[in-house]
C-alpha positions as CSV (number, residue, x, y, z in Angstrom):
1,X,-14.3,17.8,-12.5
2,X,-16.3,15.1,-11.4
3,X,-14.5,11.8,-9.7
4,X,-16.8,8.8,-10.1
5,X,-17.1,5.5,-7.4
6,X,-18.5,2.4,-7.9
7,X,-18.8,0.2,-5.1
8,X,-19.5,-3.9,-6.3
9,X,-20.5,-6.8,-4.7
10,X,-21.8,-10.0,-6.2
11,X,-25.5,-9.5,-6.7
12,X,-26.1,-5.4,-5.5
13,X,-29.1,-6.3,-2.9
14,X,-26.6,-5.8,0.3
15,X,-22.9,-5.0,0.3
16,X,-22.5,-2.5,-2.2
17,X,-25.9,-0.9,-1.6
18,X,-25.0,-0.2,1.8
19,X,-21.7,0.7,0.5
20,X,-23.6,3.4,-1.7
21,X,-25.5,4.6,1.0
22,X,-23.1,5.0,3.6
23,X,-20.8,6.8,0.9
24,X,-23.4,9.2,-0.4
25,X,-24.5,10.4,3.3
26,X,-20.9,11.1,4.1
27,X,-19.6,12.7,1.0
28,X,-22.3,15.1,1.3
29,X,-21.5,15.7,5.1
30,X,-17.9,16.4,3.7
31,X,-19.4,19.1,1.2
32,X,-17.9,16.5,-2.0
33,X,-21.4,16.0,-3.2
34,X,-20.5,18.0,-5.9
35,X,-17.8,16.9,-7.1
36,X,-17.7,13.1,-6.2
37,X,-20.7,10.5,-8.3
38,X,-21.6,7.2,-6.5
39,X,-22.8,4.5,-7.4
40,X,-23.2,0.6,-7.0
41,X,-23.3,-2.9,-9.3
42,X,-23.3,-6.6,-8.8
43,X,-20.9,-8.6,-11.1
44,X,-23.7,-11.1,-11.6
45,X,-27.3,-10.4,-12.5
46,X,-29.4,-12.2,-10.0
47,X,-31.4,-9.7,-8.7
48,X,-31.5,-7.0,-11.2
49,X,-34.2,-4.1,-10.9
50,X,-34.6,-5.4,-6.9
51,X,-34.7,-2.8,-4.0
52,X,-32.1,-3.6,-1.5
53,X,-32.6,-6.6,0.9
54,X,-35.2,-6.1,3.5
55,X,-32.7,-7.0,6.6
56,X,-29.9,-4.6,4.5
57,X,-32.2,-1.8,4.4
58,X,-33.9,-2.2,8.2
59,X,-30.3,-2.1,9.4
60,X,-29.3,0.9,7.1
61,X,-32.3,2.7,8.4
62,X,-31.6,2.3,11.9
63,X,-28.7,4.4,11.6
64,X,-30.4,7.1,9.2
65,X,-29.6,5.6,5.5
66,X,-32.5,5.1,3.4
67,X,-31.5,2.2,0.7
68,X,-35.2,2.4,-0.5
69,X,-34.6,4.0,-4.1
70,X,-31.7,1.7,-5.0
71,X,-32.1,-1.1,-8.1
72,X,-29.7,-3.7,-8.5
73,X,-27.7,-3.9,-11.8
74,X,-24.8,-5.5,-13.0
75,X,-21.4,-3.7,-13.8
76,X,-21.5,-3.0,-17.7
77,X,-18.3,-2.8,-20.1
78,X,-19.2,1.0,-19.9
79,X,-18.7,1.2,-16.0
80,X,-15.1,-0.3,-16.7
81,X,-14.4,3.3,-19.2
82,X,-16.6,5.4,-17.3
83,X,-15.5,4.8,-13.2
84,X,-12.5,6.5,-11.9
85,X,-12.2,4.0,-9.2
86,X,-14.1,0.5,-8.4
87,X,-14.4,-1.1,-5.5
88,X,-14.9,-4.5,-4.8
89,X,-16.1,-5.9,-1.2
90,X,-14.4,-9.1,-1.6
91,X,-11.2,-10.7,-3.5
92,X,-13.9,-13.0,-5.5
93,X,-16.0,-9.9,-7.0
94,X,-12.6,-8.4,-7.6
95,X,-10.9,-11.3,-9.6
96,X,-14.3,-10.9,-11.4
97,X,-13.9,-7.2,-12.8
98,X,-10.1,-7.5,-13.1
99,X,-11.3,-10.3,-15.9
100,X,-13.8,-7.7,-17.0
101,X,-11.8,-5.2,-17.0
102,X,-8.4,-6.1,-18.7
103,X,-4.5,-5.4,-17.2
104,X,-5.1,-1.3,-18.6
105,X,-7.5,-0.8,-15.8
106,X,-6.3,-2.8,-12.9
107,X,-4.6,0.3,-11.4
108,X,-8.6,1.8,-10.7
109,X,-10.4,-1.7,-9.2
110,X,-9.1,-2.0,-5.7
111,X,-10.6,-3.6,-2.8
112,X,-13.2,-1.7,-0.9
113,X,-11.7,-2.4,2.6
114,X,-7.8,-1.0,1.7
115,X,-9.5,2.3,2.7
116,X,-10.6,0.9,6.6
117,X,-9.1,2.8,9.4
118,X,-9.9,0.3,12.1
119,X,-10.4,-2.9,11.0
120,X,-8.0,-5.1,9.4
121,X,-10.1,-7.5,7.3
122,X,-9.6,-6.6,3.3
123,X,-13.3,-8.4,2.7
124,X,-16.8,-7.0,3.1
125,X,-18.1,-10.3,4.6
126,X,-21.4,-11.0,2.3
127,X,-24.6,-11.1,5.2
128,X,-27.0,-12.7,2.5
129,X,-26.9,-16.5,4.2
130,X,-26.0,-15.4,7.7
131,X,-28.3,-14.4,10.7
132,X,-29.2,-10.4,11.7
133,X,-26.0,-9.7,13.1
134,X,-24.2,-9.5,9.9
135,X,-25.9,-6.3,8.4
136,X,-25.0,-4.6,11.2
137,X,-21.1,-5.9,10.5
138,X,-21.3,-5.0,7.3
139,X,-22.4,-1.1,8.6
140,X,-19.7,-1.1,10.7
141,X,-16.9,-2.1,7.9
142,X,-18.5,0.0,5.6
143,X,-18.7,2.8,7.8
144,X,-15.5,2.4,8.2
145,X,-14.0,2.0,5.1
146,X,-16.5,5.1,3.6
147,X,-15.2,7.5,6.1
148,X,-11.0,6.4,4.8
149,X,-12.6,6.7,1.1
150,X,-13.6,10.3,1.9
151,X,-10.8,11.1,3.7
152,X,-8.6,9.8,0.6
153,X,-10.6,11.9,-1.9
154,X,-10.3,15.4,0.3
155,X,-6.7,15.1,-0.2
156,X,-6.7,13.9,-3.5
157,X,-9.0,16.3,-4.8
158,X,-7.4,19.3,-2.6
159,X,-4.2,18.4,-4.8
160,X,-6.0,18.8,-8.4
């Protein structure tokens, strides 16, 4: 059994990317690369078929993610039927697949940030307008958040 993530922000050139990357490195330093899929979306189309954000992936590299295979695409219908649990970085992009998605899946699309250990923010702050400083926020949430996610799906999994 596989158990499948996708991590969504608006456009998929810097949250949820890094979200991805971070997720992937750690679920495979947890041995759950078999068993746990990732993968990431943008509710809105912007930048579809785009690498990552320069600045995203300078600061992912820095701290040993490459970003540099990644293409931005929107969450499809399909991703609704097909994900066993999406997560938004922020209440907006959740609102946004919640209308996607319809009341029968509501119990799967959860914010990102409920699975943070040590911060207390329940939004991915989006870096995209900001200065530097913010990608290297946004490592440190996601960080964060990834390591609770992983820590989650050990148990979870250990029970099925």
């Amino acid at each position: 059994m596989t158990f499948r993530v996708l991590l969504v922000c608006m456009g998929n050139i810097c949250r949820s990317p890094t979200a991805e990357g971070v997720l992937r490195k750690i679920i495979v330093n947890n041995g759950l690369g078999d068993v746990v899929e990732v993968d990431s979306a943008g509710t809105h189309g912007y930048h579809v078929g785009e690498s990552p954000d320069q600045r995203t992936q300078r600061a992912a590299s820095v701290r040993g993610y490459n970003l540099s295979q990644q293409r931005a695409r929107k969450v499809a219908p399909q991703d609704i039927e097909y994900f066993d649990l999406i997560l938004a970085m922020d209440r907006a992009n959740l609102d946004s697949l919640k209308r996607l998605a319809g009341p029968e899946h509501y119990d799967k699309i959860r914010l990102f940030m409920d699975y943070a250990q040590h911060f207390d923010d329940d939004e991915v702050p989006d870096p995209y307008y900001g200065l530097g400083h913010g990608f290297d926020l946004v490592l440190d949430m996601v960080e964060d958040a990834a390591q609770g996610l992983v820590d989650s799906l050990k148990q979870q999994l250990a029970r099925s």
